[in-house]
C-alpha positions in Angstrom: 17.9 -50.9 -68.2 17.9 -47.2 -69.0 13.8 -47.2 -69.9 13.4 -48.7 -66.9 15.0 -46.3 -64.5 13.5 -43.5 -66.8 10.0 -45.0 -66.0 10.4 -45.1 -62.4 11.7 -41.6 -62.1 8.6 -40.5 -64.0 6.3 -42.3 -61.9 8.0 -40.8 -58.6 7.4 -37.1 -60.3 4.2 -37.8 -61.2 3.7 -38.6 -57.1 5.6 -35.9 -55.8 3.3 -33.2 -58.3 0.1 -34.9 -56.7 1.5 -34.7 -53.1 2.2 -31.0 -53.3 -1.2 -29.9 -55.4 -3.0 -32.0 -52.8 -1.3 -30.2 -50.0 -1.5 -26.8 -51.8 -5.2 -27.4 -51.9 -5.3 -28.1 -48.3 -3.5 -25.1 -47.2 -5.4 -22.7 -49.1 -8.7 -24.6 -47.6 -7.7 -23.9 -44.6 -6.8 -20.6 -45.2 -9.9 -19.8 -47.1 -11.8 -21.0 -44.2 -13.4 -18.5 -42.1 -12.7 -18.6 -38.1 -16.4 -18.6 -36.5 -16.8 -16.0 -33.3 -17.4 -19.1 -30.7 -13.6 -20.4 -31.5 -12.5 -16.8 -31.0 -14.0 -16.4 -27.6 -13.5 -19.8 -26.6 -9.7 -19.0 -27.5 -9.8 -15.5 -25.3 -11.7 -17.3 -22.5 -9.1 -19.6 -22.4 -6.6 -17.0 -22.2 -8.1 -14.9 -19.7 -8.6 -18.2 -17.4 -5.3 -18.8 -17.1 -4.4 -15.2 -16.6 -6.8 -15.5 -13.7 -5.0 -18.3 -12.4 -1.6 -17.0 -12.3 -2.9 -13.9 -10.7 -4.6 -16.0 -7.7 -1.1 -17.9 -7.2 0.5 -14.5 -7.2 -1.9 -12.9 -4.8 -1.5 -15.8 -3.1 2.2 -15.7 -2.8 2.2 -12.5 -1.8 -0.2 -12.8 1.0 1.7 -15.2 2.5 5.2 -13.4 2.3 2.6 -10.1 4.0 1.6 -12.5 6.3 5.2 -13.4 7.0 6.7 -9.9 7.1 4.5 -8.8 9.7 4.5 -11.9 12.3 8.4 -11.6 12.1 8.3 -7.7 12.7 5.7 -8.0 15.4 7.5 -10.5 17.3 10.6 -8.8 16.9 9.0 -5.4 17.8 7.3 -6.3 20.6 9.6 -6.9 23.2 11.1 -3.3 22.6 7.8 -2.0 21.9 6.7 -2.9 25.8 10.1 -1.5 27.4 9.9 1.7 26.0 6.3 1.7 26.7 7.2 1.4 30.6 9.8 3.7 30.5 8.0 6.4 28.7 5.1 5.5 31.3 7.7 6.0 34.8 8.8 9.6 32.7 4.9 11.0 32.4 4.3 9.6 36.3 7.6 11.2 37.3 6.8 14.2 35.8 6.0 17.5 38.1 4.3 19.3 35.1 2.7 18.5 32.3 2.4 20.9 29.3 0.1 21.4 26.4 1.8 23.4 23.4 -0.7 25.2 20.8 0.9 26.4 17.1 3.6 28.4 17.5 4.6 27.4 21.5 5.9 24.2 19.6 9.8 25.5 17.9 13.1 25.3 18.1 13.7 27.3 20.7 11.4 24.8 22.7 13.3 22.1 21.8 16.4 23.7 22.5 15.2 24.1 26.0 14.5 20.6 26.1 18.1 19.3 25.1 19.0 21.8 27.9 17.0 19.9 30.5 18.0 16.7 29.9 21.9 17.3 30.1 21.5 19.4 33.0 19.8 16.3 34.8 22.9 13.9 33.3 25.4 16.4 34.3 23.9 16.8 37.8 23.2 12.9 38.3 27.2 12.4 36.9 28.2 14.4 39.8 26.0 13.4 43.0 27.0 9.5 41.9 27.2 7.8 44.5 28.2 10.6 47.2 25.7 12.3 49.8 25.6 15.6 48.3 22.7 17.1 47.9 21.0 18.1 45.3 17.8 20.4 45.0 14.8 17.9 42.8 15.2 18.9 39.3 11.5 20.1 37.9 10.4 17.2 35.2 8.2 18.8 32.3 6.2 16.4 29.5 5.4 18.5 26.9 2.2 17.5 24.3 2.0 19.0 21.0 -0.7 17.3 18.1 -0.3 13.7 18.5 3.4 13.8 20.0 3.8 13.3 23.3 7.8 14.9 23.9 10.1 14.0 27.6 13.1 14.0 29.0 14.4 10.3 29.1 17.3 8.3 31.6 20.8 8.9 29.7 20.8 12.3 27.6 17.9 10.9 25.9 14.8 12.4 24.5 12.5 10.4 23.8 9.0 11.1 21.8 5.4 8.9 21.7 3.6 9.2 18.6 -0.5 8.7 19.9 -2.4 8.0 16.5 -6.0 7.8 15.6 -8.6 6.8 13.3 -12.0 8.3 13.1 -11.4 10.0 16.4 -10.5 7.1 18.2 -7.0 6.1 20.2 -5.2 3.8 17.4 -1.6 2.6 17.5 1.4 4.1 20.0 4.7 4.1 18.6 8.4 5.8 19.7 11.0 7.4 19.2 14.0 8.0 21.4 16.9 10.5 19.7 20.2 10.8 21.8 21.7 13.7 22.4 25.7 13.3 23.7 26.4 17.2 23.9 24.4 20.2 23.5 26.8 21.0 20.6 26.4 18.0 18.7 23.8 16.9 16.3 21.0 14.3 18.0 20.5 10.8 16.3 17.6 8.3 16.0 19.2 5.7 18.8 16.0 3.4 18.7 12.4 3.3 17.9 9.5 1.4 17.1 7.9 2.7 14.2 7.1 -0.1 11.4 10.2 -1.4 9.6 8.9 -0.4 6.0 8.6 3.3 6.8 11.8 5.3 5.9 13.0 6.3 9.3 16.5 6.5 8.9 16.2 8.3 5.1 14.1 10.8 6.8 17.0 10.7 9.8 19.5 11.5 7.2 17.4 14.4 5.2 16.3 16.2 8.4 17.2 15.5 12.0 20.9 17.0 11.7 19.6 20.3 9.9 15.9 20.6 11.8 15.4 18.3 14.4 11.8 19.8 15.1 10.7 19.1 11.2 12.0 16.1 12.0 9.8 14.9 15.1 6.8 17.0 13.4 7.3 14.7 9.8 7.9 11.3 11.6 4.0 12.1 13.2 2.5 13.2 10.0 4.4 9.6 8.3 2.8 7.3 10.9 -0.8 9.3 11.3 -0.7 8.9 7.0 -0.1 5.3 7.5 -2.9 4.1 10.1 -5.4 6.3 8.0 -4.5 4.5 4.7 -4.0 1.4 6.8 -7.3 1.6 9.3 -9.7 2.9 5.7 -8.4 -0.9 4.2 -9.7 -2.7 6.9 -12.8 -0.8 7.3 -14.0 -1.9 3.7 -12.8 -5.4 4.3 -15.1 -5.3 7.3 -17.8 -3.5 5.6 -18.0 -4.8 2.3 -15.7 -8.1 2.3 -18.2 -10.1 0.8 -17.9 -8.1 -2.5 -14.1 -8.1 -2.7 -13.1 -10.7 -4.5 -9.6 -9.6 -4.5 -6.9 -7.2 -2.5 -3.7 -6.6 -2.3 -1.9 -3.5 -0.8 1.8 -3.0 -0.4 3.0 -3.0 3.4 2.8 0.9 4.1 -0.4 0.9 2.0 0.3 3.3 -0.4 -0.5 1.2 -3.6 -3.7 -0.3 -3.1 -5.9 -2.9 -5.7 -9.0 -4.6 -5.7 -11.6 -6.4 -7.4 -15.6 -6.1 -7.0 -17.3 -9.1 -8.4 -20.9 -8.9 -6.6 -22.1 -7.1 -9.5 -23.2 -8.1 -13.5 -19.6 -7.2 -14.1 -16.1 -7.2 -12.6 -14.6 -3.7 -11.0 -11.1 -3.3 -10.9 -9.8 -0.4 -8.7 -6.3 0.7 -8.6 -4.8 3.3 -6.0 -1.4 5.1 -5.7 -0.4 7.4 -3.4 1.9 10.1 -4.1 4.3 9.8 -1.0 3.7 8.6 1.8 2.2 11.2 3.7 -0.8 11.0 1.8 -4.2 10.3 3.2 -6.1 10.6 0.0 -4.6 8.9 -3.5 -3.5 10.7 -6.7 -3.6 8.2 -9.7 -6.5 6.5 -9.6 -7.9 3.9 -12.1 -11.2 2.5 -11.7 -12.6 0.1 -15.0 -15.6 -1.8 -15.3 -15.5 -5.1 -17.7 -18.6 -6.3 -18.6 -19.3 -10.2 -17.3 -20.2 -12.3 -20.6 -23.4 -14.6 -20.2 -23.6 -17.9 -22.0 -26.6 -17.8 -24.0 -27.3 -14.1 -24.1 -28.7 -13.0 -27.1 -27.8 -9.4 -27.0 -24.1 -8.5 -27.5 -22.4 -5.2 -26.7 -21.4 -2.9 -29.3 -17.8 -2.1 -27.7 -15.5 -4.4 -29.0 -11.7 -4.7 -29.4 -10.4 -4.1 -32.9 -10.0 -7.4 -34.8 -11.7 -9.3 -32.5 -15.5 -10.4 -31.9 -18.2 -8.3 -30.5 -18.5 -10.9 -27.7 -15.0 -9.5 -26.0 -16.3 -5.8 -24.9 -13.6 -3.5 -23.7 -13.8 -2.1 -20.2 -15.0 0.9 -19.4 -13.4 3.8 -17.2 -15.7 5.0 -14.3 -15.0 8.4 -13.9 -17.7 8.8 -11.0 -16.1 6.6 -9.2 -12.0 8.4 -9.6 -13.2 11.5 -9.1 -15.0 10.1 -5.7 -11.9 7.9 -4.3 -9.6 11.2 -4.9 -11.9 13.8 -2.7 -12.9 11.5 -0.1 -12.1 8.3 2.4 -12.2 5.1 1.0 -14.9 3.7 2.8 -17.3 6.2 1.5 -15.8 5.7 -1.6 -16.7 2.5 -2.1 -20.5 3.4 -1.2 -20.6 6.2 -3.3 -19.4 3.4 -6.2 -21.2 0.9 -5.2 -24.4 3.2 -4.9 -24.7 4.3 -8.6 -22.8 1.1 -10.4 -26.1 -0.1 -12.0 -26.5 3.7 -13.4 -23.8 4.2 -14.3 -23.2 0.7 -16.4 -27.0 1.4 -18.2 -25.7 4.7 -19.2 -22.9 3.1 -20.6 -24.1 0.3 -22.2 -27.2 0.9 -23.6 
C-alpha cells in the first residue's frame, strides 16, 4: 500500500518538474523574442486611431453645446437687442446737436456734465407732470467718441452704443444703459446687450463705481477685441476651410485650435490670448507631424526614444509662431501655408 502511494507521488513530481521547465522554456522564448518594428507601429497606429476618435466625439460635443449656447443667447437677446435699438434710434432723431469728441474732449468732467443733463430733464419732466406749465425745450446733445456713441436716455438713464468693425467695415451694435438715481450716487449697469460670456458685471464691479469713464472706454475696447478675434476665425474658415480639418475656439475666442491636413503632413496650431482685450495671441504653438506612407522606403531620422524610426516626432515651426504673434490671422495662415513645403525640406532632409 505504502509503495504504491510512494510511486504515484513520484510520478505526479516528475509531471509537475516537466510542466514548469516546459513553461520556463516558453517564457524565456518569448522573452528572448525580438518585437519587429511593423508590430510597434501597428500598435502606435492603433493607439493614435483611437485617440483620433475620441477627439472627433469631443469636438463634436462641443460644437453642438457652441451651437446651443449661442441659438439660446440669440433668441434671448434679441428681443431686448431690438428695443434698445429703437430707443437709442428716437434719442439720436430727438437730438438738437450732435457732437464729435477728439482725445482729450472725452473725460470726466464730460461725463459729469452728462449725468447733469439727464437729471435735469427727470427733475424738470417730474415737475411739469401732467400740469400746463411751461417749460422752455431742453437742448438734447449725442455725443460720439471712437466707437461709442454716448445719450441721454427716458428715466435718469444713460445709455451708450458700442458701433464695431472689422477691416473698416460696420460689424456688430451692442448697448449699454447705466442708471444714474442721483448725481451723488454711484451709476450701475441696469441692462445691456453685450454677449453673455464677456465679463460685464466683473468689469462693473472693478471700475464703474471708481471711474465710470474707464469703464464705458474698457467695455469698447472688450467688444472691438472680440469681433476682431471673432470676424479673423471666420475669415480663414471662409478662405481656407477646405484645409481645416479641424477647429475649435472657446465662445469669446480667446483660445483658438486647429488642424491643417491638405498638406504631406498634419499642422496643429494652438492660440491663447492673454486677456481678453487682445487682438493678437501670446502663447502660440504651431507643430508639424510628419504623415507616415505605407510602403515608403525612406524613413526619417527623428524618432522617439525607445521607439521605431517609423514614429517621427513633430516638429515646432517657428516661422510660423513668430508670424501668428505680429500679424492677423488670416495672413497668418498664408504666410504658413506659403513656405510649409520649405520649411518641412529644411527640416527633414
Amino acid at each position: 500500500m505504502e509503495s504504491d502511494v510512494e510511486e504515484s507521488m513520484r510520478k505526479r513530481q516528475r509531471k509537475n518538474s516537466f510542466s514548469g521547465e516546459f513553461s520556463r522554456k516558453q517564457f524565456e522564448q518569448y522573452a528572448e523574442r525580438p518585437y519587429g518594428a511593423m508590430g510597434d507601429a501597428n500598435f502606435i497606429q492603433d493607439d493614435d486611431n483611437r485617440l483620433e476618435n475620441t477627439r472627433a466625439k469631443f469636438g463634436s460635443l462641443l460644437k453642438r453645446h457652441g451651437d446651443l449656447a449661442e441659438r439660446i443667447s440669440r433668441d434671448s437677446d434679441k428681443i431686448a437687442f431690438d428695443r434698445l435699438q429703437k430707443e437709442f434710434e428716437a434719442a439720436r432723431a430727438s437730438q438738437t446737436e450732435e457732437k464729435y469728441l477728439d482725445g482729450e474732449q472725452w473725460n470726466d468732467g464730460l461725463l459729469a456734465t452728462i449725468r447733469e443733463q439727464v437729471h435735469i430733464e427727470t427733475d424738470r419732466k417730474a415737475i411739469s407732470g401732467d400740469t400746463d406749465v411751461l417749460t422752455s425745450p431742453q437742448e438734447k446733445i449725442t455725443y460720439k467718441t471712437g466707437n461709442k456713441v454716448i445719450c441721454c436716455l427716458e428715466g435718469a438713464r444713460i445709455g451708450i452704443q458700442y458701433e464695431t468693425s472689422f477691416a473698416g467695415e460696420p460689424c456688430d451694435f451692442y448697448h449699454c444703459v447705466l442708471e444714474s438715481k442721483s448725481f451723488l450716487e454711484k451709476m450701475t449697469v441696469l441692462e445691456h446687450t453685450l454677449p453673455y460670456f464677456l465679463p460685464i458685471h466683473e468689469i462693473e464691479k472693478d471700475l464703474l463705481s471708481s471711474n465710470a469713464m474707464k469703464f464705458i472706454d474698457h467695455v469698447g475696447d472688450l467688444l472691438q477685441a472680440y469681433v476682431d478675434r471673432r470676424e479673423q476665425v471666420k475669415l480663414i474658415k471662409e478662405l481656407y476651410g477646405n484645409q481645416i480639418g479641424e477647429l475649435y475656439h472657446s465662445l469669446p475666442h480667446h483660445m483658438i485650435e486647429f488642424v491643417l491636413e491638405d498638406f504631406d503632413c498634419k499642422v496643429t496650431v494652438s492660440l491663447r490670448y492673454t486677456d481678453l482685450i487682445s487682438v493678437l495671441p501670446t502663447r502660440v504653438t504651431v507643430l508639424a507631424w510628419p504623415m507616415l506612407k505605407k510602403n515608403s522606403t525612406s524613413t526619417l531620422n527623428r524618432m522617439e526614444d525607445g521607439v521605431s524610426g517609423s514614429h517621427p516626432l513633430p516638429i515646432r515651426l517657428s516661422y510660423a509662431e513668430d508670424a501668428l504673434r505680429t500679424i492677423s490671422l488670416p495672413e497668418a495662415y498664408a504666410e504658413i501655408v506659403l513656405n510649409l513645403p520649405q520649411a518641412l525640406q529644411q527640416m527633414y532632409h
